[in-house]
C-alpha positions as CSV (number, residue, x, y, z in Angstrom):
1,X,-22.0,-3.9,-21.4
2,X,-18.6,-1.9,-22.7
3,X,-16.6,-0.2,-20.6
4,X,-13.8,2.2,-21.9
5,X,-10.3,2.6,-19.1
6,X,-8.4,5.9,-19.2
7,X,-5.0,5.8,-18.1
8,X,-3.7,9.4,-18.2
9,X,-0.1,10.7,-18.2
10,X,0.8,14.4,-17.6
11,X,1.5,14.4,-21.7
12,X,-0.6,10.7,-22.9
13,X,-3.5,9.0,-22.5
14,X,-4.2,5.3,-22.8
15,X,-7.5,3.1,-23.4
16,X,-9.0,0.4,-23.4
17,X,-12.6,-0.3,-24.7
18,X,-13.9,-3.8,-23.6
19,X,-17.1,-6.0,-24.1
20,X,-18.0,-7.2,-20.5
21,X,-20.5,-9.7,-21.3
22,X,-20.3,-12.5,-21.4
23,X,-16.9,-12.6,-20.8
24,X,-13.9,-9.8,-21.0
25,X,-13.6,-9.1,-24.6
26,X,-11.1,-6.1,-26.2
27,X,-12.7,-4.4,-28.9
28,X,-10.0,-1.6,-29.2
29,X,-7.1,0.1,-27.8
30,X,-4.4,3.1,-28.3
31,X,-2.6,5.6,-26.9
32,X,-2.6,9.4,-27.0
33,X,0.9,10.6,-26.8
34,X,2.7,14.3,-26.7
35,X,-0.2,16.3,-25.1
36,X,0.3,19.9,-24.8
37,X,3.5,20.1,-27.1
38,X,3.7,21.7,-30.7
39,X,3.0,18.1,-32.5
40,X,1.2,15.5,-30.6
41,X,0.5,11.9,-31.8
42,X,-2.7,9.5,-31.9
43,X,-2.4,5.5,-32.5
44,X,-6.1,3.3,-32.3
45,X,-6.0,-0.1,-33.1
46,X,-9.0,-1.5,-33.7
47,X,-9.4,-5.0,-33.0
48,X,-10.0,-7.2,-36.6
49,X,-9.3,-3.8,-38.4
50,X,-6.5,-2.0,-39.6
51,X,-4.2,0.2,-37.3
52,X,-5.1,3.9,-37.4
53,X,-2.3,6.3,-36.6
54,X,-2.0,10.4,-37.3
55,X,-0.1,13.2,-36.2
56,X,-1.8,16.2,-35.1
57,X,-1.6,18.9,-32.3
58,X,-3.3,18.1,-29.2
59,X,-3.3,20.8,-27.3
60,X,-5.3,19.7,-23.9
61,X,-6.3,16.2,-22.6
62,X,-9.8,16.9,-23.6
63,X,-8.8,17.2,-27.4
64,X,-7.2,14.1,-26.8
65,X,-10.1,12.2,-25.4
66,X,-12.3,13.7,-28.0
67,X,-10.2,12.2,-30.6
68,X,-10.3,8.8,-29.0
69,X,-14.3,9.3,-28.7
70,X,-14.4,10.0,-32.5
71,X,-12.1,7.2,-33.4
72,X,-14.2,4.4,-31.5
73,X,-17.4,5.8,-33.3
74,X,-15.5,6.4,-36.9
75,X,-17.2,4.3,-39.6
76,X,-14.2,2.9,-41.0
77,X,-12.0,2.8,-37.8
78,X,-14.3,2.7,-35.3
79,X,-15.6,-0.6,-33.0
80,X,-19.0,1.0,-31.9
81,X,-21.7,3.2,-33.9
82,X,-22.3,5.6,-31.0
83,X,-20.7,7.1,-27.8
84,X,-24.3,5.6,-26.2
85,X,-23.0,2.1,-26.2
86,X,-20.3,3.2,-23.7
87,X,-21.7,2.1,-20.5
88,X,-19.4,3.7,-18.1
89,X,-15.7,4.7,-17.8
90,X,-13.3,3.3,-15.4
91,X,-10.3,6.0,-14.7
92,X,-6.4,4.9,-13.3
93,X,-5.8,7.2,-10.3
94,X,-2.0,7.1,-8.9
95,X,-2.5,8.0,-5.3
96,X,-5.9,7.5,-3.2
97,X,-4.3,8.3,0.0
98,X,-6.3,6.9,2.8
99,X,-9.5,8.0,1.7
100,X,-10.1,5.4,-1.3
101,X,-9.6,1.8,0.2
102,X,-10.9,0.3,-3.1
103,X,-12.5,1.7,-6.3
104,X,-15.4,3.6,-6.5
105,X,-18.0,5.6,-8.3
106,X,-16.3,9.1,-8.7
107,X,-19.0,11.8,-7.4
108,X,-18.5,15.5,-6.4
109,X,-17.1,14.0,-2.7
110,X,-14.9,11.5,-4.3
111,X,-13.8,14.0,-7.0
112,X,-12.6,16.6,-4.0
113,X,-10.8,13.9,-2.0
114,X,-8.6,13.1,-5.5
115,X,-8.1,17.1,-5.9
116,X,-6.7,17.1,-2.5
117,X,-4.3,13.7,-3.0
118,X,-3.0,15.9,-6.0
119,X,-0.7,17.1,-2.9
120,X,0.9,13.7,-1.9
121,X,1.5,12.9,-5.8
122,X,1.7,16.2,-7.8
123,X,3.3,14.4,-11.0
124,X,0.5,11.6,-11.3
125,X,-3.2,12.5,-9.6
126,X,-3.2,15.9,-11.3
127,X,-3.3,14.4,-14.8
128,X,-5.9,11.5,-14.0
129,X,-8.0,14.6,-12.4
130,X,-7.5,16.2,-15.8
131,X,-8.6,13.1,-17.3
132,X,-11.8,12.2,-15.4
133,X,-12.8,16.3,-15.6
134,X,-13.0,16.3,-19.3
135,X,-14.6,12.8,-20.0
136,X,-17.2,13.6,-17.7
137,X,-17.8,16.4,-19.8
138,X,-17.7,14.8,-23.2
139,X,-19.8,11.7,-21.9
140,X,-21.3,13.0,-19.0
141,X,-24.7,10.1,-18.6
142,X,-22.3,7.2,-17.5
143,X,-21.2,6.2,-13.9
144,X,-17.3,7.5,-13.4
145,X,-15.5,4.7,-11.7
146,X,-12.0,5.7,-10.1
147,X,-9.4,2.9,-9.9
148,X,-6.4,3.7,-7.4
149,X,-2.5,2.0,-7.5
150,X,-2.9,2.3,-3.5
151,X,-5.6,0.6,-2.6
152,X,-4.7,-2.8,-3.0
153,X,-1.9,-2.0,0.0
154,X,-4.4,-0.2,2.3
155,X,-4.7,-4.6,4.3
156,X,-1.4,-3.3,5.3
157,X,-0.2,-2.9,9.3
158,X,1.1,0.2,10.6
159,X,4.9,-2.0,11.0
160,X,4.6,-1.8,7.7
161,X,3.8,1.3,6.4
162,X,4.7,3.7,9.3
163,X,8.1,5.2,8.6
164,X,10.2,6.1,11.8
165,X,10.0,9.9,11.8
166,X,8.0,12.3,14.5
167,X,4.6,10.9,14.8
168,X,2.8,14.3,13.8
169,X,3.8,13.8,10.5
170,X,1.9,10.8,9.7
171,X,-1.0,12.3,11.7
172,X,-1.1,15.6,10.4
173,X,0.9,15.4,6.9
174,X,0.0,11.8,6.2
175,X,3.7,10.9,5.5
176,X,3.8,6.6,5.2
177,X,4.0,4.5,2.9
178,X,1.0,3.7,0.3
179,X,2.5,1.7,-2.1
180,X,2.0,1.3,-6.4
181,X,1.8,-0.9,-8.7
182,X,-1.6,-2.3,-6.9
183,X,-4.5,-3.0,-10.0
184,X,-1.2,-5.5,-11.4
185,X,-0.6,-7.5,-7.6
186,X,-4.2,-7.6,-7.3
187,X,-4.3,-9.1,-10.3
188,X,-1.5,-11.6,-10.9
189,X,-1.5,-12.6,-7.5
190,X,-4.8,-15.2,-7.7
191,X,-4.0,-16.2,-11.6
192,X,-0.7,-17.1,-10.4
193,X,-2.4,-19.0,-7.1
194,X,-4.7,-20.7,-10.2
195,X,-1.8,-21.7,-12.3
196,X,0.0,-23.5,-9.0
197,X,-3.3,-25.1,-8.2
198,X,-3.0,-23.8,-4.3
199,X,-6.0,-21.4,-2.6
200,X,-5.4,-17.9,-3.1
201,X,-6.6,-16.8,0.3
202,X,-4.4,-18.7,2.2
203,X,-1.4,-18.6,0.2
204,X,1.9,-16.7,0.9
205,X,3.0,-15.3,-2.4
206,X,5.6,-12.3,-3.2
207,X,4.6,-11.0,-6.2
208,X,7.6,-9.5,-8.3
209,X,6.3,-6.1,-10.8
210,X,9.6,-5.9,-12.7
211,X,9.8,-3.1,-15.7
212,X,10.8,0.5,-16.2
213,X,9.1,1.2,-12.9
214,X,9.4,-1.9,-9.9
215,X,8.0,-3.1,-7.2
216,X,7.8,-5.9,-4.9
217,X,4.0,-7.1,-2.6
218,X,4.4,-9.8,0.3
219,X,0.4,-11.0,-0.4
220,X,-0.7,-12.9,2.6
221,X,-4.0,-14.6,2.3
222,X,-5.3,-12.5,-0.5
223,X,-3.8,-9.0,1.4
224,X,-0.9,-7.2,0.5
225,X,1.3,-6.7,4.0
226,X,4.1,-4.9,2.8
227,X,5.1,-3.2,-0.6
228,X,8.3,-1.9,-2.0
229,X,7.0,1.8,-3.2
230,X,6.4,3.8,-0.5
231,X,5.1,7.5,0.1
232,X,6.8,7.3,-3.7
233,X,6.7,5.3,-6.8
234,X,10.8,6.2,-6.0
235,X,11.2,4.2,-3.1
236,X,12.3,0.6,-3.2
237,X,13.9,-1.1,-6.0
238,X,16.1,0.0,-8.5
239,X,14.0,0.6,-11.6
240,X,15.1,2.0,-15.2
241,X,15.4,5.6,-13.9
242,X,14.2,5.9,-10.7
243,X,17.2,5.4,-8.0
244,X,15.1,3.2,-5.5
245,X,16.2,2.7,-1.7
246,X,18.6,5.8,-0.5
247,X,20.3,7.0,2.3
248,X,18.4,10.2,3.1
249,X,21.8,11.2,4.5
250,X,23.2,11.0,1.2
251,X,20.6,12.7,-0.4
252,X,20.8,15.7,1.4
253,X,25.2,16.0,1.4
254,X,25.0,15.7,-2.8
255,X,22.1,18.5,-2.4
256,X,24.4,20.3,-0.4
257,X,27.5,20.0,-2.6
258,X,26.4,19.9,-6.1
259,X,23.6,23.2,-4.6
260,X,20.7,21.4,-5.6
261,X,17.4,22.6,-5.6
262,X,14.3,19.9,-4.7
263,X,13.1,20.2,-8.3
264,X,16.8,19.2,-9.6
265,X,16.6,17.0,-7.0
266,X,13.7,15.1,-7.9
267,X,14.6,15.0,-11.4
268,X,18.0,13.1,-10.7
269,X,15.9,10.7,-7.8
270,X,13.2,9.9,-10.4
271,X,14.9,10.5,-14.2
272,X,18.8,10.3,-14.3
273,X,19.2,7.4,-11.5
274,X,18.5,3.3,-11.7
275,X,19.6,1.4,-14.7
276,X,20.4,4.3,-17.0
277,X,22.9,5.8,-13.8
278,X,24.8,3.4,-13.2
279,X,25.2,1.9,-16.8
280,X,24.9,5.5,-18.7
281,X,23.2,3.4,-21.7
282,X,20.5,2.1,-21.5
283,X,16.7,1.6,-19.1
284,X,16.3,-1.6,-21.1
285,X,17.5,-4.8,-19.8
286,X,18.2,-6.4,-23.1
287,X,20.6,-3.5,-23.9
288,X,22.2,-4.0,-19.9
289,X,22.5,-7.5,-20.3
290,X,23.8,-7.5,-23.8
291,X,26.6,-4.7,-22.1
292,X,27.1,-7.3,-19.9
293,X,27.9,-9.5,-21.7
294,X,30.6,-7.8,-24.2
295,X,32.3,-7.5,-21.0
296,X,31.0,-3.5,-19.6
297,X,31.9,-3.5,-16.3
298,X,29.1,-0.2,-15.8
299,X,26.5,-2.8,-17.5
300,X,27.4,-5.9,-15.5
301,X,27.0,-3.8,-12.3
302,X,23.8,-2.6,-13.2
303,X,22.6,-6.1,-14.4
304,X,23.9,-7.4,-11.0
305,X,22.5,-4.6,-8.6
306,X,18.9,-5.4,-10.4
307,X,19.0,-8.7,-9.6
308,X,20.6,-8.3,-5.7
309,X,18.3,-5.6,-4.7
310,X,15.3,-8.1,-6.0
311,X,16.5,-11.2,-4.6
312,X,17.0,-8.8,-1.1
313,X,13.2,-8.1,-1.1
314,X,12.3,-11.7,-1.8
315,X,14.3,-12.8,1.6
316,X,12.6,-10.0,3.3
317,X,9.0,-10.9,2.5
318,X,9.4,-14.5,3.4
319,X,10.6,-13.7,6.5
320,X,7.6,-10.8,7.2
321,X,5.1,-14.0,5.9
322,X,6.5,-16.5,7.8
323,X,7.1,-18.7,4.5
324,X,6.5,-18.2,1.3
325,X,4.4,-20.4,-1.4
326,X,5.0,-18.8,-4.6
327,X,7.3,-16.5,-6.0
328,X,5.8,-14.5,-9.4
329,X,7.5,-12.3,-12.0
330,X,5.4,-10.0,-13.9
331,X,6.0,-6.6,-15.7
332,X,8.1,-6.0,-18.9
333,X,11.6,-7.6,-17.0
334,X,9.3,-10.1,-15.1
335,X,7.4,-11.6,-18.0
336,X,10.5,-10.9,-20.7
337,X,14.0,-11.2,-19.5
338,X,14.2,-15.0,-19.0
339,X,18.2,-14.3,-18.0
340,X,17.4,-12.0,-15.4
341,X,15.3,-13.9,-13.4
342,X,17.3,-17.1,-14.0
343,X,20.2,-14.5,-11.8
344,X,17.1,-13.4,-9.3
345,X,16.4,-17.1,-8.6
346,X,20.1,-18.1,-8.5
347,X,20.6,-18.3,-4.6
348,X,17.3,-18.6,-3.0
349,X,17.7,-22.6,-3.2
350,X,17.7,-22.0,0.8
351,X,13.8,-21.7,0.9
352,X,12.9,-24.4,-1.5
353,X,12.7,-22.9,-4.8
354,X,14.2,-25.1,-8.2
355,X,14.5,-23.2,-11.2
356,X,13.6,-25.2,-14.5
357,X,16.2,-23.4,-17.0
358,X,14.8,-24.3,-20.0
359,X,11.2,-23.8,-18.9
360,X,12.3,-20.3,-17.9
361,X,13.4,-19.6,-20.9
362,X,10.1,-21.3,-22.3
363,X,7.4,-19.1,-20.9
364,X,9.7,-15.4,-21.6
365,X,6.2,-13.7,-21.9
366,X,4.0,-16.1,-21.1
367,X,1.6,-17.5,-18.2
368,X,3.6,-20.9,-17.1
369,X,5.1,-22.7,-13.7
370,X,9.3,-22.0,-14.3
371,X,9.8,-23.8,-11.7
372,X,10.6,-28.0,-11.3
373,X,8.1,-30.2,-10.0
374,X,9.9,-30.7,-6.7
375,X,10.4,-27.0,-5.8
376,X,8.7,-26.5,-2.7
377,X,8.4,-22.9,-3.5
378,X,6.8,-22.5,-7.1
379,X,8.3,-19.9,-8.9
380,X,6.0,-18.5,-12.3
381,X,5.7,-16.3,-14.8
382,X,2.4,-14.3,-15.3
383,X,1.6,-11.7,-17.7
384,X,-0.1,-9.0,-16.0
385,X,-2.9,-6.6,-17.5
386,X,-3.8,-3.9,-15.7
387,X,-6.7,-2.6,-17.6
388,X,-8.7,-5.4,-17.7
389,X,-8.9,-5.2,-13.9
390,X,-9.6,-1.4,-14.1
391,X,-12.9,-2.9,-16.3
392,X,-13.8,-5.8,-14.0
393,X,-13.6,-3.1,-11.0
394,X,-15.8,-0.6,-13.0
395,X,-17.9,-3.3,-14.4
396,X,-18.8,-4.9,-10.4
397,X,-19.2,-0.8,-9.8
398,X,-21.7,-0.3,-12.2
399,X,-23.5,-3.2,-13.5
């Protein structure tokens, strides 16, 4: 059975086509980039074949998909001889609100409720609409499946994800927290639970999503009970652009003074903040660390605030679990930069956690325990990969 993932952008799309049976297989991958501009671009790699890459406009999302349709079937490119042998398509969806608790079957009903979440994430939900609206039409025999970032953080309670304003606006506006970053917790969480050799559904675990965009889960017995995101993917940790936990107060006195309107607004909260604001370099943390290290005081901060604002969540969520078990880093800084969680883990000695230096530096994008045998509290790296949970879900959804 072969199920192809969409993940689409506003302006890209990416995919995954995978052989389900009998176990997870890739069969091809690639990445639609630039949609809607004068030029876009097209890379498919083919899996035992050459790497296929042209530059062409791509005018709507649909053109893009069709491309990606005609490059899987292409007899020299291609991984498949026709679009028949796609047996359903699993699609990333930002936001599912309340409505969508866990994946499922897009239909006409499901297909509204999305449309009307486009509200609560106008910069994400609108594209993966756009996405599942023209697929369906290109390959429209095969079961839909939608796959939500949110859902994984719907197990948590209303302490959690209630935020203190008037209650009519959670009632009637659904303003709370929903949390991101879910199809990766859900997933390194148990691998991570395997590679420790404890029970997954009784383990306490804070599970560390570290890259351009962050987030921290408190995973209690297999359920997520608090998340860094919130309403936002902006909330929470600092990320590479994205300014992270704010006084509001603040917010509103550099609208007032530098006369900001909310779209300039959101584009200095979610573009011009983070890493790059406070170094002016650089969203990559090889670039921060090597500023850092050359002796940039705007680089050092911004190395040090990562790793504070981190290490502040960790202390959080053990408290809110009572205890923690395992502490995992995952994402492009969590699987990567060795150094920076060697600073993350420097300190939290107090509740039982050893870091194994050179094993740290060992498993830099790897699966492995960085951690030393007598750590109570096992720290671990774990690659994450996000669409081949989006496939599993669709593949359980459609089999």
């Amino acid at each position: 059975m072969k199920i192809l993932v969409l993940n689409c952008g506003s302006s890209s799309i990416k995919y995954q086509l995978l052989e389900m049976e009998p176990q997870p297989e890739l069969k091809a991958k690639g990445l639609v980039e630039r949609v809607g501009l004068e030029m876009g671009e097209f890379t498919h790699k083919p899996v035992g074949k050459d790497k296929y890459n042209t530059q062409t406009p791509i005018p709507t999302h649909e053109e893009g998909i069709k491309l990606i349709l005609e490059a899987l079937t292409d007899p020299i490119h291609g991984v498949i001889s026709s679009l028949d042998e796609i047996n359903a398509v699993g699609h990333r969806v930002a936001h599912g609100g309340e409505y969508f608790k866990q994946s499922m079957v897009i239909g006409d009903k499901e297909r509204e409720e999305i449309e009307k979440l486009c509200t609560l994430a106008p910069l994400h939900n609108p594209a993966s609409l756009t996405g599942i609206d023209a697929m369906k039409k290109l390959l429209p025999n095969v079961k839909h499946v939608g796959i939500f970032d949110t859902s994984f953080h719907q197990t948590m309670p209303p302490e959690a994800f209630l935020y203190a304003l008037p209650y009519s606006y959670y009632t009637e506006k659904k303003i709370r927290r929903y949390g991101f970053h879910g199809t990766s917790h859900k997933y390194v969480g148990p691998k991570a639970a395997e590679l420790v050799g404890i029970p997954y559904e009784t383990a306490k675990i804070v599970s560390c999503h570290l890259g351009n965009g962050a987030s921290i889960c408190a995973i209690k017995n297999g359920k997520s009970i608090d998340t860094s995101m919130g309403f936002t993917p902006v909330e929470g940790l600092m990320m590479g652009t994205r300014v992270g936990d704010i006084d509001a107060g603040a917010l509103l006195y550099i609208m007032e003074n530098e006369n900001l309107n909310t779209k300039e607004t959101n584009t200095l909260i979610n573009k011009k903040s983070g890493l790059l604001g406070i170094s002016g370099k650089s969203v990559d943390m090889r670039d921060i660390r090597a500023g850092r290290d050359s002796g940039d005081e705007r680089s050092t901060n911004a190395f040090n605030m990562f790793a504070y604002r981190v290490k502040k969540y960790i202390g959080a969520y053990a408290a809110a679990m009572g205890g923690v078990d395992i502490i995992l880093f995952t994402g492009g800084i969590g699987e990567n930069a060795w150094f920076q969680r060697e600073a993350i883990c420097d300190g939290l000695e107090f509740l039982g956690t050893k870091l194994d230096k050179e094993l740290n530096q060992k498993f830099a994008g790897e699966d492995g325990i960085i951690s030393t045998p007598e750590s109570k509290v096992k720290l671990v790296s774990v690659t994450t990969n996000e669409e081949l949970v989006m496939a599993m879900e669709t593949y359980q959804l459609t089999k």
